[in-house]
C-alpha positions in Angstrom: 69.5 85.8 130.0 66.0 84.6 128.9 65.7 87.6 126.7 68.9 86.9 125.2 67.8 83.3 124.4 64.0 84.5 122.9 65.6 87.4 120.5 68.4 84.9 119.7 66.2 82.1 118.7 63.8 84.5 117.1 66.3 86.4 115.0 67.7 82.8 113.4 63.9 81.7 112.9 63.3 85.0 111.0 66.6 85.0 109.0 65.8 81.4 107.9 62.3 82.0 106.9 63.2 85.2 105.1 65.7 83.3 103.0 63.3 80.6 102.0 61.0 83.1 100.8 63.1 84.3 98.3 64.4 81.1 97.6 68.0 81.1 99.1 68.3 77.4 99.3 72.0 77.7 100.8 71.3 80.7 102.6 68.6 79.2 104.2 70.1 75.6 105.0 73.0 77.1 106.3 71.0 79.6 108.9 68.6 76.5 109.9 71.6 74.3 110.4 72.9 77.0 112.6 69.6 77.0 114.2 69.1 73.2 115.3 72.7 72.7 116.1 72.0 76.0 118.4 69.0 74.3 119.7 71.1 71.2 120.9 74.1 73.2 122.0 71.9 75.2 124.4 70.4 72.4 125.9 73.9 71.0 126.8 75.8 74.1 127.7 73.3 76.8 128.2 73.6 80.3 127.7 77.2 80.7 127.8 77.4 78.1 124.6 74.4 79.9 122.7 76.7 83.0 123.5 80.0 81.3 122.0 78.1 80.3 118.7 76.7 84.2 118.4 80.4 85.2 118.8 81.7 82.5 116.2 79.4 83.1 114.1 79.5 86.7 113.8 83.1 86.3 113.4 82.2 84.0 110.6 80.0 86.9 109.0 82.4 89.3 109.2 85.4 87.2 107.7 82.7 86.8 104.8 81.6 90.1 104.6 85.3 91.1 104.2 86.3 88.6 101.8 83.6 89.4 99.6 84.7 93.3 99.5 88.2 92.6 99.0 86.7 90.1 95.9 85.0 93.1 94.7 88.0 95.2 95.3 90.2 92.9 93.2 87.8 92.8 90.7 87.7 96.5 89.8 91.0 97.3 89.6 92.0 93.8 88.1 91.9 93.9 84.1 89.2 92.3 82.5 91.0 88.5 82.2 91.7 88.3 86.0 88.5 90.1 86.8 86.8 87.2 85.1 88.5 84.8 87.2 88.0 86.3 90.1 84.2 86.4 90.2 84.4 82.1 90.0 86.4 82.3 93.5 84.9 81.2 96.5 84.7 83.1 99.6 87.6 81.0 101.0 89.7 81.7 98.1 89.4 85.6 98.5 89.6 86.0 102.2 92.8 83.6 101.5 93.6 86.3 99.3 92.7 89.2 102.2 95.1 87.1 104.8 97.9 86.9 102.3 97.7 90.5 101.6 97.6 91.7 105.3 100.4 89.9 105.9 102.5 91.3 102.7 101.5 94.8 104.5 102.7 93.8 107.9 106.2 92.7 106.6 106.6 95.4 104.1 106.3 98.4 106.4 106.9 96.6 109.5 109.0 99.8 111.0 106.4 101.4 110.3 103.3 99.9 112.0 105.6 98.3 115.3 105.0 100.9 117.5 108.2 99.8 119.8 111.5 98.1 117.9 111.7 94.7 117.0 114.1 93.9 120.1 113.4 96.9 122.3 113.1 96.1 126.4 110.0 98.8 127.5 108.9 97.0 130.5 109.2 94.0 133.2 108.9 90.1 132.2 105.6 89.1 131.1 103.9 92.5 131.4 100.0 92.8 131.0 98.6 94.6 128.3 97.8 98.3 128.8 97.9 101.3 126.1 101.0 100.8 125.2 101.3 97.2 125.0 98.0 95.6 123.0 99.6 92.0 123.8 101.8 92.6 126.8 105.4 92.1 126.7 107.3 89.2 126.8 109.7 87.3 128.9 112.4 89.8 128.5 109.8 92.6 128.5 109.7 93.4 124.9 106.1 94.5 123.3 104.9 91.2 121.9 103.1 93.2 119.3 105.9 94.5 117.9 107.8 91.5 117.5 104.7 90.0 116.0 104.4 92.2 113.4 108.2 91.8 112.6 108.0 88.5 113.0 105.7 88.5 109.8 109.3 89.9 107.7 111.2 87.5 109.2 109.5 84.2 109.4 107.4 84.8 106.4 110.4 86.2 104.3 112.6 83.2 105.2 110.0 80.9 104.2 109.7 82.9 100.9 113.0 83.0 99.9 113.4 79.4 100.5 110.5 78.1 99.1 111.6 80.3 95.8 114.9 78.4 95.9 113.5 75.1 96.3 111.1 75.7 93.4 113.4 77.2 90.6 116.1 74.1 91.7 113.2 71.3 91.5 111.5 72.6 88.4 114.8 73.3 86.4 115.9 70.0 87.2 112.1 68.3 86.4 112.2 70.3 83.1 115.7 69.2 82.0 115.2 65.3 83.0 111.6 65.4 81.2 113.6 67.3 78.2 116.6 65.3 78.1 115.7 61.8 79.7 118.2 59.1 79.5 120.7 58.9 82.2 120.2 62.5 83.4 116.2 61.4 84.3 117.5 58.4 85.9 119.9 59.9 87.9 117.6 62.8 89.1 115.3 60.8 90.0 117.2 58.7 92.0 118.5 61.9 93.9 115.2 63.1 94.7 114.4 59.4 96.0 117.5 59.1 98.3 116.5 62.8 99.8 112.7 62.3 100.1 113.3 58.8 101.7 115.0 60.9 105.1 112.4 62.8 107.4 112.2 66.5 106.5 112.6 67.6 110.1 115.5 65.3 110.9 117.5 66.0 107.9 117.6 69.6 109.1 118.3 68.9 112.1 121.2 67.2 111.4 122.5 69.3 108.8 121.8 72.6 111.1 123.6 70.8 114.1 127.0 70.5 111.8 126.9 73.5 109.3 124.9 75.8 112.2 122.4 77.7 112.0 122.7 81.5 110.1 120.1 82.2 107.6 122.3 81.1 104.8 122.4 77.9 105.8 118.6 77.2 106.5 117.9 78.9 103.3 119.8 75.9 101.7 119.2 73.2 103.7 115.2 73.5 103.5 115.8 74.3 100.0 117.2 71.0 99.3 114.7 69.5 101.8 112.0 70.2 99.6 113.4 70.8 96.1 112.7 67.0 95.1 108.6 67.3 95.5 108.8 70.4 93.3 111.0 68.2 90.8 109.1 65.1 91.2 106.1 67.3 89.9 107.2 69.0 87.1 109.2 66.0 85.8 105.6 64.3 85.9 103.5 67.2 84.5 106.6 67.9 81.8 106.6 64.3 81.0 103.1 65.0 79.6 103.8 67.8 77.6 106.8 66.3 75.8 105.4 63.8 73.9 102.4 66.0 72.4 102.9 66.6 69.0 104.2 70.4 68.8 107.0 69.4 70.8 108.4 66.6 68.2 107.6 69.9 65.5 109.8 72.0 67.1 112.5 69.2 67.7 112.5 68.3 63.7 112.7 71.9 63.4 115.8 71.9 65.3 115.3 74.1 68.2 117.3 72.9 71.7 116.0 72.3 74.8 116.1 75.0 76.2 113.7 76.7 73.7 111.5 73.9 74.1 111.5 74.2 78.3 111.0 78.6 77.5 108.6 78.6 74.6 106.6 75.0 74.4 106.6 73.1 77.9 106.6 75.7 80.4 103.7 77.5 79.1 101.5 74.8 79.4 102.8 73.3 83.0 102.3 77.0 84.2 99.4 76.6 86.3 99.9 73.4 88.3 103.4 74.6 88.7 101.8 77.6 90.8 99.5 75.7 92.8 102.5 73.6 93.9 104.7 76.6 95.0 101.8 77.5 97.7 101.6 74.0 98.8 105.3 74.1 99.2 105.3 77.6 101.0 103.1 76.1 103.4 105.6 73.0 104.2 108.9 75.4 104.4 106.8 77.9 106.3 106.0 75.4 109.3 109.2 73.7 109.1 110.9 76.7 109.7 108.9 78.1 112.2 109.2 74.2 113.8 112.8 74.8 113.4 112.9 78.1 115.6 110.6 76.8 118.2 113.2 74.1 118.4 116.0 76.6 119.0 117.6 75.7 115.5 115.7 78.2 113.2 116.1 82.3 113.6 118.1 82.9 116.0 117.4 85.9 118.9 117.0 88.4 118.9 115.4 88.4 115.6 111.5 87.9 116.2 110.1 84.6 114.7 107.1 83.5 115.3 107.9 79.8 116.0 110.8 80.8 119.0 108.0 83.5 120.2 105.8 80.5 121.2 108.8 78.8 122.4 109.8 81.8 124.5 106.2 82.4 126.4 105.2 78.9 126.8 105.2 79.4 130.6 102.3 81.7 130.6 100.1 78.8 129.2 100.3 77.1 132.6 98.7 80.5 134.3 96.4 80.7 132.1 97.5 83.2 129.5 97.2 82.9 125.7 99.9 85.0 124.9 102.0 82.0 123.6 98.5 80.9 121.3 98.6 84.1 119.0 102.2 83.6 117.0 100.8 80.2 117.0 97.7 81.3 115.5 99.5 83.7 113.1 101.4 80.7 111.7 97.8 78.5 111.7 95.8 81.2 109.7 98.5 82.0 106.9 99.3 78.3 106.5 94.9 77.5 106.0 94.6 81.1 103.6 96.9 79.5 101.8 95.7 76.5 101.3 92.2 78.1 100.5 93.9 80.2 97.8 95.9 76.8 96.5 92.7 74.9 96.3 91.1 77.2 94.3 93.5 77.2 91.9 93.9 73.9 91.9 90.0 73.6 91.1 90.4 76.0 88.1 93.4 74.4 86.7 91.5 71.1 86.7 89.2 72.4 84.1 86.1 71.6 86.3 83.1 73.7 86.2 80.7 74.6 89.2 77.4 73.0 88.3 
């Protein structure tokens, strides 16, 4: 143990002093930081904390390390516009990026990579892990791993599909009211009040409880749920774009609205448009997976990551974490997200890194 404390102390020490010689000021502030709050940690919890940091933050390296090659990746085979934009994102943004597209993978050739079928009984309840079974099986005895990776078509799809719906319904009807105004932007507006004024998860509830619960019907439902942000949005960010000066050209010239919405306002509402459609992934994407874990979402035996938690929850009190990884699966695609959102956020704002 002692030699595991001197070489870890002395490795940080060295790291830190080699980045202040060649004048890494992050580098090295982040390495020393790492360094005291080590110190402090050890004296607390001892070895076995100083041996939880070294695991965190090697994790932490190797999330960078792989964000930064999947950057570079991008880069190369991006065309020189995007490849320009890409070298500006963070870290964050490209292992965002890196989550997003393991996830596409896992749900595109799902068949493929499951090694057993998404409802396939291969073993007793609550199986260990073994050879065969990298997460054990579940409390039916199918391989959780399996359902996992199908759950990523499933859950993710779902939330795709309805997140698409609830966009193209909320922007059409921001760009129309922004366009038209008058008693059509009144009465939109009004609309999206009366909706957003009910709690998300309660108005699905309600509405799943008398029209039931196929995919149709969530599809629709969370659509509407969330359709009104989307228009509240692009009824604000059109409403800028209308009273610029090409726009009253293009109405003496006669064109109709819908010209205007294609060729004039869209084009310019493009990017914070965008953002908003992660943002709102993220909010369909949990209340659909808050949905199955409440037995109203997908239905079994379809795999979905919010019933998977549901289903295994009794393994928490023996100590398992079993339950914990869909969990986690929902966590980290919800936060890459985010990081991917922010970014381009940040560049749609016009602000420059200093």
């Amino acid at each position: 143990m002692s030699t595991f404390v001197i070489g870890y102390y002395a490795l940080l020490i060295g790291a830190s002093c080699l980045a202040a010689y060649f004048k890494k000021r992050q580098l090295f502030l982040l390495i020393f930081s790492l360094t005291l709050i080590s110190f402090v940690t050890g004296i607390v919890g001892g070895v076995g904390a100083l041996r939880f940091i070294t695991v965190a933050a090697g994790l932490l390296a190797l999330a960078a390390g792989v964000s930064y090659a999947f950057r570079e990746f991008l880069i190369i085979i991006a065309s020189d516009g995007i490849a320009k934009e890409l070298r500006t994102a963070p870290l964050t943004a490209a292992f965002g990026m890196f989550v997003i597209f393991t996830y596409a993978i896992a749900g595109t050739f799902a068949p493929i990579i499951a090694p057993f079928g998404e409802a396939e009984v291969i073993s007793s309840a609550f199986a260990p892990a073994d050879e065969n079974m990298l997460l054990g099986a579940d409390q039916l005895g199918r391989d959780m791993f399996s359902r996992l990776i199908y759950g990523a078509r499933n859950t993710v799809g779902l939330a795709l599909v309805a997140t698409s719906l609830a966009f193209i319904l909320g922007a059409l009807t921001g760009l129309l009211a922004a366009t038209k105004g008058g008693w059509f932007d009144q009465l939109m507006g009004r609309v999206a009040d009366v909706i957003m004024s009910v709690p998300s998860l309660i108005f699905a509830l309600l509405m799943l409880s008398i029209f039931g619960t196929s995919l149709f019907v969530i599809v629709i439902i969370v659509a509407l749920i969330y359709s009104p942000r989307v228009f509240r949005l692009t009824r604000a960010v059109a409403g800028n774009v209308v009273v610029m000066d090409y726009i009253e050209a293009a109405k003496l010239r006669g064109e109709g609205n819908w010209y205007l919405i294609r060729r004039e306002i869209l084009p310019n509402s493009t990017a914070p448009l965008v953002a908003e459609f992660g943002l709102e992934f993220c909010f369909v994407f949990l209340l659909i997976a808050g949905l199955s874990f409440l037995g109203l979402g997908i239905q079994p035996p379809t795999a979905d990551w919010g019933s998977m938690v549901r289903e295994n929850a009794t393994l928490i009190s023996f100590g398992e974490l079993t339950p914990l990884i869909p969990a986690a699966a929902i966590a980290l695609l919800t936060v890459s997200v985010n990081f991917v959102v922010d970014w381009m956020l940040f560049r749609s704002s016009g602000l420059k890194e200093v």
